[in-house]
C-alpha positions in Angstrom: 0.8 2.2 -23.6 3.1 3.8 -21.0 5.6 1.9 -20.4 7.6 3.6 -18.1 4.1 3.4 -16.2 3.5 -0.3 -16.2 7.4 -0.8 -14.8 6.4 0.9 -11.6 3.2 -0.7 -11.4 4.3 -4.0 -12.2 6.9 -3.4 -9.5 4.1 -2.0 -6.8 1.8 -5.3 -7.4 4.5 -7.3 -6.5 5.4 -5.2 -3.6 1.9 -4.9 -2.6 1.4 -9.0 -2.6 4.3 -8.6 -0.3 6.1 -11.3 -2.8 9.3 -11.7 -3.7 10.4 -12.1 -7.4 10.6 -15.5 -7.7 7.4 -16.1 -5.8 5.6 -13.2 -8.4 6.9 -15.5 -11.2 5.6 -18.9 -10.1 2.2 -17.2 -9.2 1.5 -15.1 -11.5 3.7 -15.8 -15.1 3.6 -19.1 -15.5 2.0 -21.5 -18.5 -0.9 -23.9 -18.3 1.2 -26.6 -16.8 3.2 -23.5 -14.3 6.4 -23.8 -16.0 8.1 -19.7 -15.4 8.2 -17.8 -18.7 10.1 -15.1 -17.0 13.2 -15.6 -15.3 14.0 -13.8 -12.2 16.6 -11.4 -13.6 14.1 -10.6 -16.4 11.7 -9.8 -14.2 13.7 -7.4 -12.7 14.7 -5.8 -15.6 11.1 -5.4 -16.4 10.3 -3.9 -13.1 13.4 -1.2 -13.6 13.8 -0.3 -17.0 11.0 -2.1 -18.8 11.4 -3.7 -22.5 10.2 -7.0 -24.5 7.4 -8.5 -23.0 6.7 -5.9 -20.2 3.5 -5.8 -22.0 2.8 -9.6 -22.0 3.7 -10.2 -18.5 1.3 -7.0 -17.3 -1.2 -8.7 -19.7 -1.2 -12.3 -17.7 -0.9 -10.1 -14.1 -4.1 -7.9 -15.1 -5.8 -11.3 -15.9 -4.9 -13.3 -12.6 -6.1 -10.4 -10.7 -9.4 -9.7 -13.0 -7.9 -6.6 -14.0 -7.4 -4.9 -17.5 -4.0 -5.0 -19.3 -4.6 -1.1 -19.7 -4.7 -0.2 -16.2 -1.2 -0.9 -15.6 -0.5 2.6 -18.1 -2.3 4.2 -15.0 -0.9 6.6 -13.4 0.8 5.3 -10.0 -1.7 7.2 -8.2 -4.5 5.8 -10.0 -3.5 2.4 -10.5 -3.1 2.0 -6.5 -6.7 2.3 -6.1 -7.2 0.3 -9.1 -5.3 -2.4 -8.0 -6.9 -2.7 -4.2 -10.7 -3.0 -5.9 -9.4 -5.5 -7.9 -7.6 -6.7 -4.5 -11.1 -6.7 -2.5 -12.7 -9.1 -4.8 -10.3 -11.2 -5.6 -9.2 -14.9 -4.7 -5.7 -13.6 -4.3 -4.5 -13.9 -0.4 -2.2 -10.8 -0.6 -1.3 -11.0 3.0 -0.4 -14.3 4.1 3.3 -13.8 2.9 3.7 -10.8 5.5 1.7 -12.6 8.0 3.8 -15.9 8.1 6.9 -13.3 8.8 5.3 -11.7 11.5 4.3 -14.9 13.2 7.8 -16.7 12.6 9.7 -13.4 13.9 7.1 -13.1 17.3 9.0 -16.7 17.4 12.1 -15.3 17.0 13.8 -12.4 19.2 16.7 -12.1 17.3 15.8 -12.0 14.2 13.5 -8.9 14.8 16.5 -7.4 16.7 18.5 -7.6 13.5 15.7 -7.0 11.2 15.5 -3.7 13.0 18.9 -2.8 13.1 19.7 -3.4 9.1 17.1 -1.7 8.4 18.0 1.4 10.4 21.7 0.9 9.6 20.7 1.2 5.7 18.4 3.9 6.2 21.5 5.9 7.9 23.7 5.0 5.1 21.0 6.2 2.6 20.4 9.3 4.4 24.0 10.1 4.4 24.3 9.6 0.8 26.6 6.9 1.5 24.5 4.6 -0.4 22.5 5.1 -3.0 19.2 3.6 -4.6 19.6 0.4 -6.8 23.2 -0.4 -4.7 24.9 -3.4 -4.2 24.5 -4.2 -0.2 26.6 -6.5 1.6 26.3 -10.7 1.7 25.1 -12.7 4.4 28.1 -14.0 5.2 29.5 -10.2 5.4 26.5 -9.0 7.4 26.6 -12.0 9.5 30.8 -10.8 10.1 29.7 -7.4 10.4 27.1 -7.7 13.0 28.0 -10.9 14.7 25.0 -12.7 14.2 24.6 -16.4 12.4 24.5 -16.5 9.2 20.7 -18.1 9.1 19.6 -14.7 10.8 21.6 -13.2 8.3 19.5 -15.0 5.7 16.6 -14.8 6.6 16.6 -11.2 7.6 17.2 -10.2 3.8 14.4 -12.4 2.9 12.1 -10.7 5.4 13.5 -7.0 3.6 13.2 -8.6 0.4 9.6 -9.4 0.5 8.8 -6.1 2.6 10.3 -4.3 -0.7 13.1 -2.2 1.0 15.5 -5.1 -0.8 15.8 -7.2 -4.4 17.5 -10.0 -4.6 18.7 -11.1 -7.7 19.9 -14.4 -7.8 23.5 -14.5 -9.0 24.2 -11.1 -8.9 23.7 -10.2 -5.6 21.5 -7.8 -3.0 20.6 -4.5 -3.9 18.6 -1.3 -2.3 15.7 -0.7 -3.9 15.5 1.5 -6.6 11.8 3.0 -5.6 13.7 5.2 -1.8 10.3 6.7 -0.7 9.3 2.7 -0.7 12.5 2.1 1.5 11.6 4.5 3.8 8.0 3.6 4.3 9.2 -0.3 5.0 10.2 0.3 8.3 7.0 1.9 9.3 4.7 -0.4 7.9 6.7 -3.5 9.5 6.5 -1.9 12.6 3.0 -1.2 12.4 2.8 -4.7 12.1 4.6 -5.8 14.8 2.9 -3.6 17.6 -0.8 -3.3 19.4 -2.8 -1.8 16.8 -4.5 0.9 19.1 -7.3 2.2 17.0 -7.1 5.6 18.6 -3.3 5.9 17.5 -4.2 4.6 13.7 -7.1 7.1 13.7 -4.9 9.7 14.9 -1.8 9.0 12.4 -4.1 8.6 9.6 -6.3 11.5 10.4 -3.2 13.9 10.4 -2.2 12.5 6.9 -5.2 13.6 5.4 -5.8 17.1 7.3 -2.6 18.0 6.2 -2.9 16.8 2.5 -6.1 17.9 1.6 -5.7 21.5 1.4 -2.5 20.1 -1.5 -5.4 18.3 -3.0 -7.6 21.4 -3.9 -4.3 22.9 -5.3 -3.1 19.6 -7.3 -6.0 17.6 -8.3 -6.8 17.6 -11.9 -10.1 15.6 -13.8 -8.9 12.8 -13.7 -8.7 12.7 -9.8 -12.1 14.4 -10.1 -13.6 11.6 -11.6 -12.3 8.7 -9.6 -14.1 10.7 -6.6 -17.3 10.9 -8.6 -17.0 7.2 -9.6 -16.6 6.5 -5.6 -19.5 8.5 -4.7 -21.6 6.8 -7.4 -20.5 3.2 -5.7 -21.3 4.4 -2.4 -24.5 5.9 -3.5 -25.1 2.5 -4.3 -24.2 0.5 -2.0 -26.0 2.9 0.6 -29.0 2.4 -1.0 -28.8 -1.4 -0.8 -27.6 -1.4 2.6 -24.3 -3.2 1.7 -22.1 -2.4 5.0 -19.0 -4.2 3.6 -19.2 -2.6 -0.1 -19.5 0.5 1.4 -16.8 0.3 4.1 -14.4 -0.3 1.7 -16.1 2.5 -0.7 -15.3 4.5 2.7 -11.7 3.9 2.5 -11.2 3.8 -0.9 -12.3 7.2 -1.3 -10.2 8.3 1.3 -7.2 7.1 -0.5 -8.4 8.7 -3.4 -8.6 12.5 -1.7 -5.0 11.7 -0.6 -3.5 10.5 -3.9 -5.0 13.8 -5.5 -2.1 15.5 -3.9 0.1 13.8 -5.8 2.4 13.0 -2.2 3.4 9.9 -2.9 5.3 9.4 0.8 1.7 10.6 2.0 -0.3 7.7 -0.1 2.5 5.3 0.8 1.9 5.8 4.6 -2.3 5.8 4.1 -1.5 2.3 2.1 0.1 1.1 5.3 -3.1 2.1 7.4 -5.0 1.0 5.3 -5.7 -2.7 6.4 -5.9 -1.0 9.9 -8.0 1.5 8.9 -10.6 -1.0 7.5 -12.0 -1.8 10.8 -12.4 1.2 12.2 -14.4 2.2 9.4 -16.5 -0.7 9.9 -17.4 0.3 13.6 -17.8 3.9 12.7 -21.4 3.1 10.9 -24.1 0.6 12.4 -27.3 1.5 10.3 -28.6 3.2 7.1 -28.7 6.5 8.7 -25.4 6.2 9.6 -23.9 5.6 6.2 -25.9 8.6 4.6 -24.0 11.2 7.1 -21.0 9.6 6.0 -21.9 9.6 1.9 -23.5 13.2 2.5 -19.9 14.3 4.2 -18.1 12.9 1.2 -20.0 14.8 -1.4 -19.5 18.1 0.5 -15.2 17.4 0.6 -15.4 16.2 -2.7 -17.0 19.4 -3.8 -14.8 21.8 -1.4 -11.8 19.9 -3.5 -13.2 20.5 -6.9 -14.1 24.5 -5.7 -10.3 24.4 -5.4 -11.1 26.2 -1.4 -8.5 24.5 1.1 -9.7 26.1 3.9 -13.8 24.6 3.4 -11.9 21.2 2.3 -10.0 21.1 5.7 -12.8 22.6 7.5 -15.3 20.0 6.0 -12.6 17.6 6.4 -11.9 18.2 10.1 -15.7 17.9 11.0 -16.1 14.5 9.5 -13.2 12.9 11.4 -14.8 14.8 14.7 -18.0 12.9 13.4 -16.2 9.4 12.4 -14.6 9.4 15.6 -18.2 10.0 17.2 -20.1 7.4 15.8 -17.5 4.9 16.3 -17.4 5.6 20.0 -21.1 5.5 20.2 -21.3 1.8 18.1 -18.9 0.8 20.5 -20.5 1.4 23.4 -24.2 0.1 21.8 -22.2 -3.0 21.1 -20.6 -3.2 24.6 -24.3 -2.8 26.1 
């Protein structure tokens, strides 16, 4: 198995649960009676450099989430996709973590004030190289100094960057950056995202740019493996076409998506589609209303996934470009059909 693999991954589930450590342990690596068998610091350790266990602890994650031990020696890029199927069907409610934050800080103009300004103050200091991934930040007490805020906004402002990722805290040792900087600098984004209107035209937009200007990186990068988790998708969809399942295929929708993007091995790119991606759901939900609908889509598919394979940029962004003009199309007309 790859270990230096199932580190990341191990890391990126927790991450993507929007859980801290602590709350990864008591959920997830726990015995019968939900006693931890993995301490906090271990767990970190596990997440960073690996070692004893790692493979244990993946094991009992992969089973809470109905996945296989194996996937977590995925490929990042691979895994991700992995672990949102496993996501869709799962009992697991991923998102109520970064949903209680959201509501509490709506409650609570300050603490988004300061949640915004750490963050931007530590992406400055990062950007500078005057701090570095995996350092040592400031306390509350010291931020509370620094800034002149109380130290319970203080406090609970690391916990909000904490779960968000951009943060680990490591009880008894202290706070430190995260190791993972593209995550860091994807954090902001996505918490703003969630704190704003979601206007479906500006998601569309944002997210349509993404791809248009990865796909051409994709026919360059994309190897069989990437191939074959396309195929798989198509197969799915073929399916789920055929039985006229809306949801299945919606997500199929997305999912391939993801998977045209990951082929260009951008991770900053797939990082900022997995942060659409929960807004992106609905609008691909609107953009098909019957059977005939969801074949133009599966037939638009096939032709990018085989403009990728052909290794032609200029047919993938072409063919690319004309299935967004279509997308956006049929979700104006479903609108409209649902408004009448």
């Amino acid at each position: 198995m790859d270990m230096q693999n199932m580190s990341k991954n191990l890391q990126y589930t927790r991450r993507r649960l929007k859980l801290s450590q602590k709350q990864f342990v008591d959920s997830f690596i726990t015995d019968e009676s939900g006693n931890a068998l993995c301490s906090v610091p271990k767990l970190s350790n596990l997440e960073n450099k690996g070692g004893n266990n790692l493979d244990r602890v993946c094991s009992m994650v992969a089973d809470r989430l109905g996945m296989q031990e194996e996937d977590f020696s995925l490929e990042p890029a691979d895994f991700t996709g992995r672990l949102e199927e496993s996501l869709n069907h799962s009992d697991i409610s991923h998102d109520k973590e970064i949903d209680d934050i959201v509501h509490e800080a709506d409650q609570h103009s300050e603490l988004v004030a300061f949640i915004r300004t750490l963050s931007n103050y530590l992406t400055d200091l990062l950007l500078a190289d005057e701090l570095l991934p995996g350092a040592k930040i400031p306390s509350e007490r010291s931020l509370s100094r620094q800034f002149n805020v109380s130290r319970s906004v203080a406090r609970e402002t690391l916990k909000v960057l904490n779960v968000l990722g951009m943060i680990d805290i490591i009880p008894g040792k202290g706070t430190f950056i995260a190791k993972g900087s593209s995550d860091f600098f994807i954090t902001p984004i996505s918490w703003a995202i969630y704190l704003t209107d979601k206007n479906s035209d500006d998601v569309f937009f944002v997210r349509r740019s993404i791809e248009e200007s990865t796909v051409g990186v994709a026919c360059r990068y994309a190897g069989e493996e990437d191939f074959a988790a396309l195929e798989n998708i198509l197969e799915k969809t073929y399916a789920a076409m055929n039985a006229e399942d809306y949801k299945a295929f919606s997500e199929l929708d997305i999912e391939f998506h993801m998977t045209v993007v990951s082929a260009s091995h951008n991770d900053v790119a797939v990082s900022l589609l997995t942060v659409l991606r929960k807004l992106s759901r609905s609008i691909s939900q609107k953009g098909m209303a019957n059977v005939e609908q969801m074949r133009d889509i599966y037939n638009e598919h096939s032709k990018l996934f085989q403009a990728i394979k052909a290794s032609d940029p200029v047919l993938a962004r072409q063919t690319l470009v004309e299935h967004f003009e279509h997308t956006h199309e049929r979700y104006i007309l479903n609108i409209s059909s649902s408004e009448g």
